[in-house]
C-alpha positions in Angstrom: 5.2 -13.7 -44.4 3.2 -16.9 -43.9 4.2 -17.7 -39.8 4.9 -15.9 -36.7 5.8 -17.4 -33.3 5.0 -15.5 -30.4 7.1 -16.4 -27.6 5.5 -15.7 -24.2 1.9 -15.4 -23.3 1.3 -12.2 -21.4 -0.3 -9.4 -22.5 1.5 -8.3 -24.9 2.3 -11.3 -26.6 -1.5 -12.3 -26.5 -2.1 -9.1 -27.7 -0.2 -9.2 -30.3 -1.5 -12.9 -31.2 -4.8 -12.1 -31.5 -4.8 -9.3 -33.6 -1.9 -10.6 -36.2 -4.4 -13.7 -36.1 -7.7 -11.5 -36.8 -6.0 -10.3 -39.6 -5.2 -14.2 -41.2 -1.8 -14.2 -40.5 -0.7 -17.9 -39.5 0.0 -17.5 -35.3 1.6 -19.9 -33.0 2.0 -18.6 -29.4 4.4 -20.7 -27.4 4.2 -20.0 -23.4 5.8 -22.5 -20.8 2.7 -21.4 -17.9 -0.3 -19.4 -19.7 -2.9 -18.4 -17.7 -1.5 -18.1 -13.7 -1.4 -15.6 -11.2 1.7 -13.0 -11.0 2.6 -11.2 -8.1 2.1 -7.6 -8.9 0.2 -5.2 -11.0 -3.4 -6.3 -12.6 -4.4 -2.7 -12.5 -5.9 -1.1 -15.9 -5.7 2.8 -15.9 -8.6 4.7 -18.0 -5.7 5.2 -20.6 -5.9 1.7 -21.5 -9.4 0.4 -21.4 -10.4 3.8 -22.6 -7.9 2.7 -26.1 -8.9 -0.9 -25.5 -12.7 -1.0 -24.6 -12.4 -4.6 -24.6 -10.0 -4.6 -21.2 -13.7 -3.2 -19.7 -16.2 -4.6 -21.4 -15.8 -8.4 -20.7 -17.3 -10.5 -17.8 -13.9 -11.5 -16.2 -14.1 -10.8 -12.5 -12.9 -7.4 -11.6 -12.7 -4.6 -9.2 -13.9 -1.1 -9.8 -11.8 1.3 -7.8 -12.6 4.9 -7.2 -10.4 6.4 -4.3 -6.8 5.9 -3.2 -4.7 6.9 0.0 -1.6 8.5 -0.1 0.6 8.7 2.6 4.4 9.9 3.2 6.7 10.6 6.9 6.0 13.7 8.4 2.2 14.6 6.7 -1.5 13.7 7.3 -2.8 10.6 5.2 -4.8 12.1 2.4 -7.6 10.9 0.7 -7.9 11.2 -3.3 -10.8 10.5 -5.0 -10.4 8.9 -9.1 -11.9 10.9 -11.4 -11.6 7.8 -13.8 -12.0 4.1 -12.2 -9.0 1.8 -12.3 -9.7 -1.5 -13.2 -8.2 -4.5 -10.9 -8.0 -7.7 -12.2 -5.7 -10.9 -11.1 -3.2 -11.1 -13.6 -4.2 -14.6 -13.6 -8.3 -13.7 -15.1 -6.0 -11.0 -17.1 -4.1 -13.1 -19.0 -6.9 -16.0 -19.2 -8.9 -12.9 -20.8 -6.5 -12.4 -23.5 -5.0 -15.5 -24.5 -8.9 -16.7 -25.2 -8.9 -14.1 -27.3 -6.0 -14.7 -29.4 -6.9 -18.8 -29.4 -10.8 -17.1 -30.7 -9.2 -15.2 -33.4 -7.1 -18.1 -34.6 -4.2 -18.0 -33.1 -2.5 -21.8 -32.1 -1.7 -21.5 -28.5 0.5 -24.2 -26.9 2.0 -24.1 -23.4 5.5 -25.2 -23.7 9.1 -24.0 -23.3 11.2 -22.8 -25.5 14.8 -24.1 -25.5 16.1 -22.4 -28.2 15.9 -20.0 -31.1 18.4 -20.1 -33.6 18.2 -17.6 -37.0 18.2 -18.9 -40.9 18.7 -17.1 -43.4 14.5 -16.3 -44.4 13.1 -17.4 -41.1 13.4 -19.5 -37.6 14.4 -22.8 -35.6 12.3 -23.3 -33.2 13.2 -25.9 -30.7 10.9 -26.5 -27.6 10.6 -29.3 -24.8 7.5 -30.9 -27.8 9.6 -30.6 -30.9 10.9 -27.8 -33.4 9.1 -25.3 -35.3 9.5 -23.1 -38.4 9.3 -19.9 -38.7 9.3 -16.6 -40.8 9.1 -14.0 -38.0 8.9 -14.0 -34.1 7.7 -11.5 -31.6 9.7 -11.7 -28.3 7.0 -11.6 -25.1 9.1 -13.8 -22.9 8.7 -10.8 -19.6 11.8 -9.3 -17.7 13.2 -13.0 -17.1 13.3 -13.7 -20.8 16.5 -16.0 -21.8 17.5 -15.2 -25.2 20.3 -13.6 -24.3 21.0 -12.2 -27.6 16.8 -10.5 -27.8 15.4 -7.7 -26.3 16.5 -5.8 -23.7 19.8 -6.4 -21.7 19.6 -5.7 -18.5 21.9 -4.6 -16.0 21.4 -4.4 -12.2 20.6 -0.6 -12.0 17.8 -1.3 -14.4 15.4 -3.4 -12.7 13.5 -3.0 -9.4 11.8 -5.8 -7.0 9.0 -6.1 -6.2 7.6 -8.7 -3.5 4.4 -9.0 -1.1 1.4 -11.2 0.0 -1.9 -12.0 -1.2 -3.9 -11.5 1.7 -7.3 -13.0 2.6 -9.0 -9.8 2.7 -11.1 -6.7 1.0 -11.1 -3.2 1.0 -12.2 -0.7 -1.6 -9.7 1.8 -2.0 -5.5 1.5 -2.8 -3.5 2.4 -0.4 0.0 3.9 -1.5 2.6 4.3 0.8 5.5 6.6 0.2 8.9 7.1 2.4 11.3 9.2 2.6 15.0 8.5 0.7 13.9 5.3 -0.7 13.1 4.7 -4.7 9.4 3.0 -4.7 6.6 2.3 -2.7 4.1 0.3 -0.8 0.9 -0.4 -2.3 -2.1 -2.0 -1.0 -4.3 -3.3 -3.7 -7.9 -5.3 -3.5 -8.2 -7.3 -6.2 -11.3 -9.9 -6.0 -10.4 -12.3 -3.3 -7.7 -11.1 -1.5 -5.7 -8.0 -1.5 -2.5 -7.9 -3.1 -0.2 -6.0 -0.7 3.5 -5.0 -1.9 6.5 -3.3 -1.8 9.0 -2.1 -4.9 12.2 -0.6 -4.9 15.7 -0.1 -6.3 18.9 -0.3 -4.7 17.6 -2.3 -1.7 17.8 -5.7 -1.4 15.0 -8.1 -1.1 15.4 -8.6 2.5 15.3 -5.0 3.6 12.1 -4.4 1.2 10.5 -7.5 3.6 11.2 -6.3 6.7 10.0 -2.8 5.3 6.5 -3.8 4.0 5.7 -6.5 7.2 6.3 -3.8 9.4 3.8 -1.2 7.3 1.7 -4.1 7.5 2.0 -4.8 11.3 1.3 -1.1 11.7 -1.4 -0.6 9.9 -3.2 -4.2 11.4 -3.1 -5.6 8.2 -2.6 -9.6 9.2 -0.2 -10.9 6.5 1.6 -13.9 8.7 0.9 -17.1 7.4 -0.2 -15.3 3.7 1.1 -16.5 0.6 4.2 -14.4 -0.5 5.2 -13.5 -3.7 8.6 -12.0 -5.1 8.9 -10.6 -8.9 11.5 -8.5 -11.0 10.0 -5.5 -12.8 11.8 -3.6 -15.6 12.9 0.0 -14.3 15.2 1.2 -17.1 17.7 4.2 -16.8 17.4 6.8 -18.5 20.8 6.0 -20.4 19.8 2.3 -21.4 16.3 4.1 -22.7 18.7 5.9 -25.7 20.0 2.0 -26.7 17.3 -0.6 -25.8 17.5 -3.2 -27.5 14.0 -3.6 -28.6 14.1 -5.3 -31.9 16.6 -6.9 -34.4 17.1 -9.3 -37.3 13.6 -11.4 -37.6 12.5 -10.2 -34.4 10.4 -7.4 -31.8 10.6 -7.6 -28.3 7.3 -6.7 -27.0 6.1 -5.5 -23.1 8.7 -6.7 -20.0 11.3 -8.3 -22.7 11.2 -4.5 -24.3 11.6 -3.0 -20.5 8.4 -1.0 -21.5 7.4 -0.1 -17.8 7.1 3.1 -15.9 10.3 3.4 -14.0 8.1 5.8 -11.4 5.2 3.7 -11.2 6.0 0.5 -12.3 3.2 0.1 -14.6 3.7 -2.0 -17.4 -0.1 -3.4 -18.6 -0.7 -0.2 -21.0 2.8 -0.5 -22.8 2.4 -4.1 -23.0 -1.0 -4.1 -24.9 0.2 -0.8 -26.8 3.7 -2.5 -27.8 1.7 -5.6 -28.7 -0.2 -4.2 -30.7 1.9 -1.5 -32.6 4.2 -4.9 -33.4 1.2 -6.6 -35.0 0.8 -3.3 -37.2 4.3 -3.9 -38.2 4.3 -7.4 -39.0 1.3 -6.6 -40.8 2.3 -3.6 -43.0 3.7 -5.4 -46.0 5.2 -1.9 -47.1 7.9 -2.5 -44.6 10.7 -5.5 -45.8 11.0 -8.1 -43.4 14.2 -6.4 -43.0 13.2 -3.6 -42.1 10.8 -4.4 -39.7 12.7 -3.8 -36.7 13.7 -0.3 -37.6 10.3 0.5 -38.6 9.1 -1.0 -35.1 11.4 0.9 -33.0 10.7 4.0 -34.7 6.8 3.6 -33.8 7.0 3.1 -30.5 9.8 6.1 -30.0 7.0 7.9 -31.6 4.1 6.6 -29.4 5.7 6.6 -25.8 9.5 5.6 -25.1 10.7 9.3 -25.5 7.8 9.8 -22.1 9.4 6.6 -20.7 13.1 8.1 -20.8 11.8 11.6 -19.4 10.2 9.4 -16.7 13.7 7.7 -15.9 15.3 11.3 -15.8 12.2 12.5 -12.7 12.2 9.4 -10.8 15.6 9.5 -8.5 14.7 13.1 -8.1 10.9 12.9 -7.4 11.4 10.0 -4.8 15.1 11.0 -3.8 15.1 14.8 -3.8 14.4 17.2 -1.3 12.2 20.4 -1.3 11.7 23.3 1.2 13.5 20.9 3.5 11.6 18.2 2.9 11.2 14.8 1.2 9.5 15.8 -2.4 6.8 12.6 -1.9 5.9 14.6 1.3 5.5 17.6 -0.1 3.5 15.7 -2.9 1.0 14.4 -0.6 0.5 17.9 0.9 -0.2 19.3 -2.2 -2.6 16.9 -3.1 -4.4 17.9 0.1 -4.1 21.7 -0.4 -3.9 22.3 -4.2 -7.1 22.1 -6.1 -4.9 22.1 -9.4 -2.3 19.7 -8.0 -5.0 17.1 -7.2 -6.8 17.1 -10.3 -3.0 16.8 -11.8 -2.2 13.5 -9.6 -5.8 12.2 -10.8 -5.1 12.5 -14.2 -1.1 10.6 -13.9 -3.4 8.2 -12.3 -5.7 7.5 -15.0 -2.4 7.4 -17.4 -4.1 10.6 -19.3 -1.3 13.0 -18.3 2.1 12.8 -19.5 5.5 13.5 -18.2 6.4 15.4 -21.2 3.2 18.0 -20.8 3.8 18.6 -17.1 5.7 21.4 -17.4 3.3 23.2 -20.1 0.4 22.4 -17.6 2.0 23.8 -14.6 2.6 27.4 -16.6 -0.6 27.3 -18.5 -2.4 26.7 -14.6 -0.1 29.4 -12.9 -2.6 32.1 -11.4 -0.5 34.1 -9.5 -1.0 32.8 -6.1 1.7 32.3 -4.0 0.5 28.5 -3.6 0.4 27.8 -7.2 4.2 29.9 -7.3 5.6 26.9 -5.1 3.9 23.9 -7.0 5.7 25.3 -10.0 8.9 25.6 -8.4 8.8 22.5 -7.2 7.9 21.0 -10.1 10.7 22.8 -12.4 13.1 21.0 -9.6 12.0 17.9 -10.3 11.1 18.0 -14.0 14.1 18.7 -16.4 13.8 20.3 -19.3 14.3 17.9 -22.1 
């Protein structure tokens, strides 16, 4: 294999870039925008600059956050301190971060569109708004609004989720998270350095009732967002039956990060699976033990392995953590309670925070922590209701 194309310049396709590049392999990355600044997200749990030191140590501008607020109808606000930092960036310094990387390492980085893709028989035609390119292999990185139709993952309606807000000319330095009751996401309040980035996500509701939602938090809480720039954004949130036949790969081709629906559908985080999928695709690419051909079974295999299988068991809680009821109430207020009251529950929620616990292991950790107390006897109930076995 002498050339891959990288289409898309997030993440996870400069991810991928830069360390198929490091390793001599001849890289072109091919993105219509680079560098700019995306509505949501630009937080980096310990999970991922814990496995990728370099997401820390760097000198792009960034904010070191140690608390949050939760808060859901019917309960106190409650304050939660991190055990672990999370790392907010603007997903414009983000990207500019990574895609120097990649050009550092080697990797040919143009900013153009792609127009079309079309398969040989050994390789690819290339054709974008500057000319055509050849190629043997190409990693997909094109985000949720990718249009090869025919590459990566094909979405349906019940598997994405919006997500809109403002950038607002402020600071503060905690997140705050607002949950409500009967409604599938959240509103966030994020400062990132600048301005905060203040949003609402959702399924099943449409883009004006998510407004009207979020500028009336927003009104309430004296947060001035009138006249601040507003942003709108579709964000992968995959069911749990389209998990069991993504479409993540095929013939001369991965799909890597948003294009590969490889986002929480509970939290909407997406940066960790896009630098992890990035980078278990360059180990693929790289690996001449696998065939070219079978690349793309050897790919999705990998990342079943890593974290999709923790990605489905995600899509089976989420209607029921943000939907269900318990002891006749909404299960996020009884979450925020039991962030206030358990000892064991808080340092649970800290460590799903810092992306170190897993929805798989949450049932194990609930029965290993039981201690008899009638307290911890209700957490685990409630968690059993919400947690399928799998």
């Amino acid at each position: 294999m002498k050339h891959v194309v990288v289409v898309g310049g997030g993440p996870a396709g400069a991810h991928a870039a830069e360390k198929m590049a490091t390793a001599g392999l001849r890289v072109t990355l091919l993105d219509e925008k680079l560098a700019w600044e995306k509505p949501c997200g630009g937080g980096i749990t310990y999970k991922a600059y814990h496995q990728y030191p370099y997401l820390l140590n760097n000198n792009a501008p960034k904010k070191f956050v140690t608390e949050t607020y939760l808060a859901a109808p019917k309960t106190e606000r409650v304050r939660m301190e991190l055990n672990q930092p999370l790392l907010i960036y603007s997903r414009q310094d983000l990207n500019g971060l990574l895609l120097r990387r990649a050009g550092e390492a080697g990797a040919q980085i143009e900013k153009t569109r792609v127009l079309a893709m079309n398969r040989r028989e050994k390789g690819w035609d290339i054709r974008t708004k500057h000319g055509a390119i050849d190629a043997d292999f190409c990693i997909l990185a094109a985000g949720a609004r990718n249009t090869m139709r025919d590459m990566g993952t094909a979405y349906t309606p019940e598997d994405t989720m919006f997500a809109l807000g403002y950038y607002i000319p402020s600071d503060q330095m905690h997140i705050d998270i607002q949950f409500f009751d009967r409604f599938e996401g959240y509103i966030w309040v994020f400062p990132r350095c600048g301005h905060l980035s203040a949003g609402i996500c959702g399924k099943g509701v449409s883009a004006q009732a998510l407004r009207q939602r979020l500028e009336t938090y927003l009104t309430e809480q004296g947060i001035k967002w009138k006249g601040a720039q507003f942003y709108a954004h579709m964000l992968p949130a995959l069911e749990s039956r389209s998990w069991r036949n993504n479409r993540v790969s095929g013939d001369g081709w991965l799909a890597v990060g948003d294009a590969a629906g490889l986002v929480d559908p509970i939290t909407g985080e997406g940066l960790y699976y896009a630098v992890r999928s990035g980078d278990l695709a360059s180990q693929v690419v790289l690996n001449e033990a696998h065939a070219p051909d079978a690349k793309p079974a050897a790919y999705k295999s990998v990342i079943d392995k890593d974290f999709t299988r923790d990605l489905y068991l995600a899509a089976l809680i989420s209607r029921r953590m943000y939907m269900g009821r318990f002891l006749w109430e909404s299960v996020p207020t009884r979450m925020v309670q039991f962030v206030k009251r358990s000892p064991r529950f808080r340092a649970l929620m800290q460590d799903l925070f810092a992306g170190t616990q897993s929805y798989e292991g949450l049932r194990e950790r609930l029965w290993s922590n039981l201690n008899g107390t009638l307290q911890e006897v209700i957490m685990s109930f409630f968690f059993r209701r919400i947690v399928p076995e799998v």
